[in-house]
C-alpha positions as CSV (number, residue, x, y, z in Angstrom):
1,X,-1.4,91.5,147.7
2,X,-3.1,94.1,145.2
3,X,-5.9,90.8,145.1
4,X,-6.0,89.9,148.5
5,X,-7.3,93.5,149.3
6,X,-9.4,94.4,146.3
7,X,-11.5,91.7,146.0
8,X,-13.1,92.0,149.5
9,X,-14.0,95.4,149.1
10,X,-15.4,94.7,145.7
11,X,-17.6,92.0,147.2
12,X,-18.4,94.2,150.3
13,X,-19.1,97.2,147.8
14,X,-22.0,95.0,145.8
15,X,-23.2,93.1,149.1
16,X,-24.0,96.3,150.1
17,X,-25.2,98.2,147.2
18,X,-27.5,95.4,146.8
19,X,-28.4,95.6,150.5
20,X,-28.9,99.3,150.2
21,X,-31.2,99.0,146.9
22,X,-33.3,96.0,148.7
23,X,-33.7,97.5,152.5
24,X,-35.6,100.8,150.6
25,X,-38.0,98.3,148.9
26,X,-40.3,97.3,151.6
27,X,-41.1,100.8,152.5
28,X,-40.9,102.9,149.5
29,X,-44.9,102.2,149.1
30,X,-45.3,103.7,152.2
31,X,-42.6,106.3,151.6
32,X,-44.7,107.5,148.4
33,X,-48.1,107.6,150.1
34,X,-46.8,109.5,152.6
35,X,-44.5,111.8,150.9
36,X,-47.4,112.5,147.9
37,X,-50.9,111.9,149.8
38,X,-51.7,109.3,147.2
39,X,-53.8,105.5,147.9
40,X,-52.1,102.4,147.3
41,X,-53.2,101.8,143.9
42,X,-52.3,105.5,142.4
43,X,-48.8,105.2,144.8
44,X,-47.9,101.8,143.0
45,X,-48.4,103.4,139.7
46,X,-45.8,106.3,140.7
47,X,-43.5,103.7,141.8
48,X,-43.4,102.5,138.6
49,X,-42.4,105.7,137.4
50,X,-39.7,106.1,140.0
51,X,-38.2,102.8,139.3
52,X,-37.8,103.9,135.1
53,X,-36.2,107.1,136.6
54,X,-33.8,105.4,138.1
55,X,-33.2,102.6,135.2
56,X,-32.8,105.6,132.8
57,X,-30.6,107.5,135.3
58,X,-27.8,104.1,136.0
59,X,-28.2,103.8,131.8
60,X,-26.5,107.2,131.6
61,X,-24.4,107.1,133.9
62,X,-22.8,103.9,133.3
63,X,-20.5,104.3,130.3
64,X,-19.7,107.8,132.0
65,X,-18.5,106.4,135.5
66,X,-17.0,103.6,133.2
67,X,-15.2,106.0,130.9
68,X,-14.3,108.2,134.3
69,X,-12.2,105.2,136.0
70,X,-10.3,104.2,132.6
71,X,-9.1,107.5,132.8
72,X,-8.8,108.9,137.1
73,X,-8.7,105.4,138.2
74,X,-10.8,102.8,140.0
75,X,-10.1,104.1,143.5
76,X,-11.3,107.7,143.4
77,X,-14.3,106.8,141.2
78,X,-15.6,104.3,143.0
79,X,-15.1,106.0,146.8
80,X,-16.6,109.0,145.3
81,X,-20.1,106.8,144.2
82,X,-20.0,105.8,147.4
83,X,-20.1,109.0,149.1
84,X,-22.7,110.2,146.7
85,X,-24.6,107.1,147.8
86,X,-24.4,107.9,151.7
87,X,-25.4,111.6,151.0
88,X,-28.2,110.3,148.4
89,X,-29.6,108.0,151.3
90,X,-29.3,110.7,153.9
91,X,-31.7,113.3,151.5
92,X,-34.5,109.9,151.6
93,X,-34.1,110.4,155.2
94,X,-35.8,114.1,154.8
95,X,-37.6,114.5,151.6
96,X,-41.2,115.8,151.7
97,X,-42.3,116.1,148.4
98,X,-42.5,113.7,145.1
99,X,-40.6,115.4,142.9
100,X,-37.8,115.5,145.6
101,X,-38.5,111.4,146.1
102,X,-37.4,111.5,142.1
103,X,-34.8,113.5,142.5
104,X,-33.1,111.1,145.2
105,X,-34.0,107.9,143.2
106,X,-32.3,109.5,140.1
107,X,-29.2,110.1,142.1
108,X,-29.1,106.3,143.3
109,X,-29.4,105.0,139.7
110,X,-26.5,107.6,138.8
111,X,-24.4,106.4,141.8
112,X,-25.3,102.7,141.2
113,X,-23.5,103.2,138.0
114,X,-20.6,102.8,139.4
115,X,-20.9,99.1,139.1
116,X,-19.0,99.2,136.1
117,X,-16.1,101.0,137.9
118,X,-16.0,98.2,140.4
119,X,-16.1,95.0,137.5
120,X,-13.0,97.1,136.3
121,X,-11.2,96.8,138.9
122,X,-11.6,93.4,139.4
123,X,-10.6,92.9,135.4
124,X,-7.7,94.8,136.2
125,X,-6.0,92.2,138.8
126,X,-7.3,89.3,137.2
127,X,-6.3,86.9,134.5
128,X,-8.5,86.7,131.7
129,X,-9.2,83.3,132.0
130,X,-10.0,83.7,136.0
131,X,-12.4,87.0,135.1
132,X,-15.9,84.4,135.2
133,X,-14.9,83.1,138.5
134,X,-14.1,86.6,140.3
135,X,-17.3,87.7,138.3
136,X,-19.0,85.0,140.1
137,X,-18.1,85.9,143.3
138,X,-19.7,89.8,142.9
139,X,-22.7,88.2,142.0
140,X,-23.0,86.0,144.9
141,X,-22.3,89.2,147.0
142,X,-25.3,91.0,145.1
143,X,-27.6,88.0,145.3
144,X,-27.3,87.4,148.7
145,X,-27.3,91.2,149.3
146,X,-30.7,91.4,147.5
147,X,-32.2,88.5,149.7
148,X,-30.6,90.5,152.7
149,X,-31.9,93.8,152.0
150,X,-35.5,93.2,152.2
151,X,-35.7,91.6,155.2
152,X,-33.6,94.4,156.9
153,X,-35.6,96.4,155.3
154,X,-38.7,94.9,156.0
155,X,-38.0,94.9,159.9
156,X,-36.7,98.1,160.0
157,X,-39.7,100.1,158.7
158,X,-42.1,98.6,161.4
159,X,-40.0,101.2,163.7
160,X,-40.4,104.5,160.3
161,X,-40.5,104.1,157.0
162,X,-37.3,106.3,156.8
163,X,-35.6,104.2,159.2
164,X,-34.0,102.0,156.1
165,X,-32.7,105.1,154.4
166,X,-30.7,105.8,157.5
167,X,-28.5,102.3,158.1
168,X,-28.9,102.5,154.0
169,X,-26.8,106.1,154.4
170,X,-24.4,104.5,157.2
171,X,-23.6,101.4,155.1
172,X,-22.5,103.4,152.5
173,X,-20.2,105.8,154.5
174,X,-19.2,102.7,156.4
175,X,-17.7,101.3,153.3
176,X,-16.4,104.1,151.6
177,X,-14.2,104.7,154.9
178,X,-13.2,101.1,154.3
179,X,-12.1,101.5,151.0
180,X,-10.1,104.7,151.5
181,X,-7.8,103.1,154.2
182,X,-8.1,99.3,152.1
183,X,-8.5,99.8,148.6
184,X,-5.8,100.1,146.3
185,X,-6.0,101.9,142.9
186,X,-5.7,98.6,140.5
187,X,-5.4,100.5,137.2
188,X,-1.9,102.3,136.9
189,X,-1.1,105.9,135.2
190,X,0.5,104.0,132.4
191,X,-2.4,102.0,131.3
192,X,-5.1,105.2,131.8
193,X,-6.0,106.9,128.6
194,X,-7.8,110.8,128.5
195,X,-11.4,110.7,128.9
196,X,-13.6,111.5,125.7
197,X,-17.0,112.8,126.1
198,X,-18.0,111.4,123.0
199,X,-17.1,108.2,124.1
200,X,-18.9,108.7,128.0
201,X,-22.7,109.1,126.4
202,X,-24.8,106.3,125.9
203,X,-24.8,106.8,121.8
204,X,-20.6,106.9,122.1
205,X,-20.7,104.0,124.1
206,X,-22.7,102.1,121.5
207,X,-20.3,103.5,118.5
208,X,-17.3,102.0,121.1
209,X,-19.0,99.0,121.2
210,X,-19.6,98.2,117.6
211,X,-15.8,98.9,117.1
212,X,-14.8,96.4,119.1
213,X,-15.0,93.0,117.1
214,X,-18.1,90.9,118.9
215,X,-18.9,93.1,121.8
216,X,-22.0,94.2,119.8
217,X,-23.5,89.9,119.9
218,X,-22.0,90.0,123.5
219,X,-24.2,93.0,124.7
220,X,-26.9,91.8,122.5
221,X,-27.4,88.7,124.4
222,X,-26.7,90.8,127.8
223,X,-29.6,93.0,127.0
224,X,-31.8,89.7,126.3
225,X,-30.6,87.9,129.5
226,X,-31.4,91.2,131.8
227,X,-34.8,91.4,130.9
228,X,-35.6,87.8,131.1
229,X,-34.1,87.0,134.6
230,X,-35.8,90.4,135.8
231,X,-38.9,88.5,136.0
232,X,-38.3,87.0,139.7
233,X,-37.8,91.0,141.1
234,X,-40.4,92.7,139.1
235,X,-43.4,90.2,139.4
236,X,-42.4,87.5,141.8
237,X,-44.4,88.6,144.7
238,X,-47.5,89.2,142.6
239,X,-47.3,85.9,141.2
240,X,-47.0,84.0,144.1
241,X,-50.2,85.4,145.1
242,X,-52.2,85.1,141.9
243,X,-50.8,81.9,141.4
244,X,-50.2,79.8,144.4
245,X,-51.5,82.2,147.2
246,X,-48.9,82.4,149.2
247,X,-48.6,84.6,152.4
248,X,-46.1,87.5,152.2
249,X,-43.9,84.9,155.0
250,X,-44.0,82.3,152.7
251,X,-43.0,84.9,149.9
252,X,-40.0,85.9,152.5
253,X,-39.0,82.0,152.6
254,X,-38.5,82.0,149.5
255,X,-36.9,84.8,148.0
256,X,-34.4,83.3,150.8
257,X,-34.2,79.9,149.1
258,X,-33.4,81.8,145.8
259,X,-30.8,84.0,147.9
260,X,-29.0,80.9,148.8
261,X,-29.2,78.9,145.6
262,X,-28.0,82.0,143.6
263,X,-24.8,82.3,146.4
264,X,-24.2,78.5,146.4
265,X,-24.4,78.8,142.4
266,X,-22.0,81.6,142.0
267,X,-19.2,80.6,144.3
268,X,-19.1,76.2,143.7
269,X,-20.7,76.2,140.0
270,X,-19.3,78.9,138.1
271,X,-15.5,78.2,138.2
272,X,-15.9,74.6,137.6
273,X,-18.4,74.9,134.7
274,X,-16.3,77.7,132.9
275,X,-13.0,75.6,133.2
276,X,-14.8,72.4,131.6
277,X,-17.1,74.2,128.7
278,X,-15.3,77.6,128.2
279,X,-17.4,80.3,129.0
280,X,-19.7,80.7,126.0
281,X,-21.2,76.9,126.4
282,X,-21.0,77.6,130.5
283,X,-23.4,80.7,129.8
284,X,-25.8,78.4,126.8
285,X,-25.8,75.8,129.5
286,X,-27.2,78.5,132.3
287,X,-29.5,80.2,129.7
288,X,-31.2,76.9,128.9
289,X,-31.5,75.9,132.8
290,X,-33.3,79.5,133.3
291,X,-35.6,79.0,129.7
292,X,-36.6,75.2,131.6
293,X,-37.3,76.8,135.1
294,X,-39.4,80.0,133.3
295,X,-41.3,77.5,131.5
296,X,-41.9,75.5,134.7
297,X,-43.3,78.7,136.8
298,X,-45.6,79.9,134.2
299,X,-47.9,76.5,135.0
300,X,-46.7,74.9,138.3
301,X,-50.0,74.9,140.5
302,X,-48.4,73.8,144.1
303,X,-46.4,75.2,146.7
304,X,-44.0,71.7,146.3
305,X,-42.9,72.1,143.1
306,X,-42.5,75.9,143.3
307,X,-40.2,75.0,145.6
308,X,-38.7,72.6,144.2
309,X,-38.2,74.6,140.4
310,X,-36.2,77.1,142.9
311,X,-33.0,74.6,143.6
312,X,-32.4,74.6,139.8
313,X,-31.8,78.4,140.0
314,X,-28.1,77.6,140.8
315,X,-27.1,76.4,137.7
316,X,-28.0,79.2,135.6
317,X,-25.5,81.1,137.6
318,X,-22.6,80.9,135.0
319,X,-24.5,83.2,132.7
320,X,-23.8,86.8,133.6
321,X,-20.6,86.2,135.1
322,X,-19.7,84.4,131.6
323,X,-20.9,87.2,129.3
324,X,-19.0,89.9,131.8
325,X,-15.6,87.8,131.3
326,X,-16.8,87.5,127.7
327,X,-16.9,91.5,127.1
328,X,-13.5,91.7,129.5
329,X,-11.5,89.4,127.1
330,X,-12.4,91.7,124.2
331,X,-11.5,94.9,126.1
332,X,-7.7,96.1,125.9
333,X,-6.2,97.0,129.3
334,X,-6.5,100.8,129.3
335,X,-10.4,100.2,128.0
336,X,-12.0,98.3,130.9
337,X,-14.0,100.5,133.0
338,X,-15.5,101.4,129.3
339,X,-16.5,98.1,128.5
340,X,-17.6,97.4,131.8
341,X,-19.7,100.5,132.0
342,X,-21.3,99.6,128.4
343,X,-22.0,96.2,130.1
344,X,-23.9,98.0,132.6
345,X,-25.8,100.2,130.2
346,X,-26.7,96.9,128.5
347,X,-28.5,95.9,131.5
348,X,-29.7,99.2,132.0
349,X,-31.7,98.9,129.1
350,X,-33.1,95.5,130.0
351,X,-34.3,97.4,133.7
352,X,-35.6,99.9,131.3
353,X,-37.7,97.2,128.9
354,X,-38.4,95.1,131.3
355,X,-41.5,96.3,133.2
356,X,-43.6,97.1,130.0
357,X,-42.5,93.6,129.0
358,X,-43.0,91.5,132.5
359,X,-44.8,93.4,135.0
360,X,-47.0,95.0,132.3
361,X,-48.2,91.2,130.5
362,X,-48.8,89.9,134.1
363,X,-51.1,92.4,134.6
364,X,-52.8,92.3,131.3
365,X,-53.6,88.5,132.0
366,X,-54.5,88.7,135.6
367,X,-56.7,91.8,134.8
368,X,-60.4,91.1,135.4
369,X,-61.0,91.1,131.7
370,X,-58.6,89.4,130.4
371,X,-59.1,86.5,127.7
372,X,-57.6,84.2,129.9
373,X,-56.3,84.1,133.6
374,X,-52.7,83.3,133.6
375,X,-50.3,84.9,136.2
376,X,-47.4,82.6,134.4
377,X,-47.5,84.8,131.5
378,X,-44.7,87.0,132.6
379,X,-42.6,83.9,132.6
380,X,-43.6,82.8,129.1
381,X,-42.3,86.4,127.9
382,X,-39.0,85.9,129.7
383,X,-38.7,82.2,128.7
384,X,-39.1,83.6,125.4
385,X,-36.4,86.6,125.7
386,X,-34.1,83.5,127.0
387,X,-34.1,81.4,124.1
388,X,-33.2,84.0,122.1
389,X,-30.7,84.7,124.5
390,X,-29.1,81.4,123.3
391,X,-29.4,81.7,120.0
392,X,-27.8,85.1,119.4
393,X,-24.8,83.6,121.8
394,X,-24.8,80.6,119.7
395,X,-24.3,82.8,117.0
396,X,-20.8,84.3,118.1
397,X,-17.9,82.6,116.4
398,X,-16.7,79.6,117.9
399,X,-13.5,79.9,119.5
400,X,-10.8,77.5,119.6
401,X,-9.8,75.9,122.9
402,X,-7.3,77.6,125.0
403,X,-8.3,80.8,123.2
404,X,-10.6,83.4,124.2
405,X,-14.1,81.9,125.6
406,X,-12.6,78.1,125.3
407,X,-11.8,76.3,128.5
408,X,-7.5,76.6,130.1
409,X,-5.0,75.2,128.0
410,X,-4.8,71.4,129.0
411,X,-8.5,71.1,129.8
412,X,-10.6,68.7,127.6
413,X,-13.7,69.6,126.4
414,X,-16.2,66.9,125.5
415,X,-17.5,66.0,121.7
416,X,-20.7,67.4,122.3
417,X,-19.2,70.9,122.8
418,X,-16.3,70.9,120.1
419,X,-18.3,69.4,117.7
C-alpha cells in the first residue's frame, strides 16, 4: 500500500519539477532583459551566470536536504521543498531587479535539492534489486517533464514573460497539497539516525562517501556521465542551427522525439536490461550507446540522420538509473537520503563543469576565428567524458551474480558478460 501511494507522488513530484525548471526556460531571456535593461547578447552572458548560481546552490544543498530526510523523514522534507518551490516561483512572478532574479534562481537550485529526498524514499519501499526499475520510472517522469516544460513554457510567455512563473508557483502548491493528504512517511523513527552537520556539507559528504566501500568509483563515473549527457540541454539548440539550420519548430519537434525516446527507454528498457546484465554491464551497455550517438552528432550533415541518431537515445536509458541503484545497494537503511543527496551533488558538479566544458568549446569552434568551424565539437568533449565514463565503471570490482550489481538469482547471464 505504502508503494501504491508513494511512487505516484514521486513521479508526479519530478514530472513536475522538471516541468517547472523547463516552462521558465523559454522566457528567462526575456525575463533578464527586462528585469536588467541589458541586449540579447550581454543578457545571454548573465544567464550563464544565473544558471552556475543555481548549479552551485542544488550542490549545497543536496547532501543537506539528503542528510535532513535520513534524519526528520522523507515526508516533511520533501513537502517542505515543495512549498519553498511555490513561494520561490511566486517571487519570479514580481522581481524587478537582477540581483533579485539571482536570488530566486538560488532558491530553485536549493529547493531542487530535494531530489535526493525523493530517490530516498523510493529506496526505502523498494527492494534492492527493483531500485533501477523504480529509478527508471523517475527519470521517465523528468524526461518527459523537460520536453513538457518548454513548450508550456514557450506558449505561455507569448501572453507575459512572467506568466510561466505563475502555473510554475501553482504546480508546485498543487502538488505539495497532494502529497500532504497522499504521501506517506516511507522511512520509520527506527531506521532515522541524528543529523550531523559535518556530514550535511559538501566536503562531509565527500569524507561520507569515501567511507563507504566503492561509492567513491560510483560517484566518479556519475560526475562523468552528467557532464557528458548535459550536451543535448546546454548546446542542442545552438547546434542545430550552426549545424543543420534548423527552425526553432523543427528544434521543438525534436526535443519531443528525444522526450519520447527517453520515456519509452526508461519505462520498457531499463527493467529488462538490468534483469539480464546486472546493472553495472546495463549502465556500460547505455554509456557506450550515448559515446556512438555523441560521435554520430558531432559530423552528421542532414536533417534524416539527425533524426534518425535520436531513436538510439532510448537505450542509453539504463545508465543513471543503474548508477542510482548502484550507490543505493551500498547505502545502509538509515543512510539513504545521504547517499542519495551525494548522488545529487555528484551531478551537481557535472551542471557545474559542464558549460565551461560544452557550451564553452561550441563556441570556441563556431566563433568567427576559430581554426576550424565545427559545431560538433561539444559532442566530441562529451563523447570523450563518456568513454571514460566506461572505463572508471569497468574498473569497479566485478560482482558475482545474484549479488550486488549482478542480475536476480536464477537469471543467466551470457559468456560475454561473466567472462
Amino acid at each position: 500500500m505504502t508503494a501504491a501511494r508513494t511512487i505516484p507522488f514521486i513521479i508526479a513530484t519530478i514530472f513536475l519539477d522538471a516541468v517547472g525548471f523547463g516552462i521558465i526556460m523559454p522566457v528567462l531571456p526575456q525575463l533578464v532583459m527586462e528585469v536588467g535593461e541589458l541586449d540579447l547578447p550581454r543578457a545571454i552572458e548573465v544567464g550563464a551566470w544565473i544558471g552556475l548560481v543555481m548549479a552551485v546552490a542544488t550542490f549545497i544543498a543536496s547532501p543537506l536536504l539528503g542528510n535532513l530526510s535520513d534524519h526528520f523523514g522523507r515526508r516533511r522534507i520533501l513537502l517542505l521543498s515543495l512549498a519553498g518551490l511555490a513561494i520561490d516561483y511566486a517571487l519570479l512572478t514580481i522581481v524587478e531587479t537582477l540581483p533579485w532574479l539571482f536570488v530566486a534562481r538560488a532558491l530553485s537550485g536549493i529547493f531542487g535539492g530535494s531530489y535526493a529526498a525523493a530517490q530516498a524514499a523510493i529506496a526505502d519501499i523498494t527492494a534492492p534489486e527493483e531500485r533501477a526499475r523504480n529509478f527508471s520510472f523517475v527519470g521517465a517522469a523528468f524526461g518527459v517533464g523537460f520536453v513538457a516544460g518548454p513548450v508550456i513554457g514557450g506558449f505561455l510567455g507569448e501572453m507575459s514573460p512572467r506568466a510561466p512563473f505563475v502555473v510554475a508557483a501553482l504546480l508546485a502548491a498543487a502538488n505539495m497539497f497532494y502529497g500532504y493528504f497522499i504521501f506517506p512517511e516511507t522511512l520509520p523513527v527506527s531506521r532515522r539516525r541524528r543529523f550531523d552537520w559535518r556530514r550535511a556539507n559538501p566536503l562531509g559528504a565527500w569524507r561520507s562517501m569515501r567511507a563507504l566501500p566503492g561509492m567513491g568509483g560510483v560517484a566518479s563515473v556519475l560526475v562523468l556521465w552528467q557532464i557528458a549527457s548535459l550536451v543535448y540541454p546546454m548546446t542542442w539548440s545552438f547546434y542545430c542551427m550552426a549545424q543543420l539550420g534548423w527552425t526553432p519548430g523543427m528544434i521543438g519537434a525534436s526535443l519531443a522525439v528525444v522526450g519520447v525516446m527517453i520515456a519509452l527507454g526508461q519505462i520498457f528498457l531499463v527493467g529488462p536490461m538490468v534483469r539480464r546484465f546486472g546493472e553495472r554491464d546495463a549502465a556500460t551497455l547505455g554509456l557506450m550507446v550515448a559515446v556512438g550517438i555523441f560521435i554520430g552528432y558531432a559530423f552528421v550533415k542532414s536533417t534524416l540522420g539527425a533524426f534518425l541518431l535520436l531513436l538510439p537515445i532510448a537505450f542509453q536509458s539504463p545508465v543513471q538509473p543503474s548508477l542510482m541503484a548502484l550507490m543505493s545497494r551500498r547505502a545502509s537503511a538509515d543512510t539513504q537520503g545521504e547517499v542519495q543527496g551525494i548522488s545529487a551533488m555528484a551531478m551537481g558538479l557535472g551542471q557545474i563543469a559542464a558549460p565551461m566544458l560544452l557550451t564553452g568549446t561550441m563556441a570556441y569552434f563556431t566563433a568567427e576565428g576559430a581554426p576550424v568551424h565545427f559545431p560538433g565539437a561539444a559532442f566530441i568533449v562529451a563523447a570523450l567524458f563518456g568513454l571514460a565514463a566506461v572505463a572508471m565503471l569497468r574498473r569497479l570490482p566485478r560482482v558475482t551474480r545474484g549479488h550486488e550489481d549482478g542480475p536476480p538469482p536464477g537469471d543467466q547471464m551470457p559468456p560475454s558478460v561473466t567472462a
